[in-house]
N, C-alpha and C positions, 0 to 999 in steps of 0.2 A: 588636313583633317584635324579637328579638335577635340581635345579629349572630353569627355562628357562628363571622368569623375573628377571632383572636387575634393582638395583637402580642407578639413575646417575640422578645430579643432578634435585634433586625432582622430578625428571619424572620417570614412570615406563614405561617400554620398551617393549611392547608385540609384539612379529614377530616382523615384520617392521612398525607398526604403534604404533608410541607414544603418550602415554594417555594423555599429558598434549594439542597434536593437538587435539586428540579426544573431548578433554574439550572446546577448545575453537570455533570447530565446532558447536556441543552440544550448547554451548553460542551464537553465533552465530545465529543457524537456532531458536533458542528461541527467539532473538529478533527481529528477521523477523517476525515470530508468532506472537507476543504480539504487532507491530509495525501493521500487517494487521486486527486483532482485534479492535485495535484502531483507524482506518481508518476506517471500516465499521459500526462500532459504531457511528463514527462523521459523517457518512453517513447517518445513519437511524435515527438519530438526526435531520440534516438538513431538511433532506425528510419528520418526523414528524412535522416541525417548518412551511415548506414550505406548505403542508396540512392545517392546523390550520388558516394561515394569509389566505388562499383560501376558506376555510368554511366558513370566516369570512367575505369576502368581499361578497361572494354568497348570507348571509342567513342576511346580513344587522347591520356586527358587532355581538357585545357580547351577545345582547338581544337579537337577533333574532337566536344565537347560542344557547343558554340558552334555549327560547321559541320550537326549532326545536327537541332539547334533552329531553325534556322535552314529546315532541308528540310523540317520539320515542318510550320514554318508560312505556306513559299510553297508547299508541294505540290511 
């Protein structure tokens, strides 16, 4: 029996699709991936930062954040 893949340079040849396209697909949709995680991360970042400045103006600044956290969690 013969083997079917071929080597040529540094790519392996499987049917018609070549593994070095495959790789750099592979690379490819991997940094889409990791580029939309890091987006939605700097999302729920902003959106915590944006929260916090709004507690803050609500409850009368840091003390009155402190004081409200505080009632929260004696009841």
């Amino acid at each position: 029996m013969t083997a079917t893949a071929k080597k040529k340079d540094s790519s392996l040849a499987i049917g018609a699709v070549d593994v070095t396209a495959l790789d750099r697909i592979n690379a490819g949709i991997l940094q889409v991936s990791v580029g939309l995680v890091v987006m939605l991360t700097g999302l729920a970042g902003i959106w915590g930062v944006a929260s916090l400045i709004s507690a803050m103006a609500q409850n009368g600044g840091v003390s009155g954040m402190i004081k409200g956290f505080m009632t929260a969690i004696s009841g």
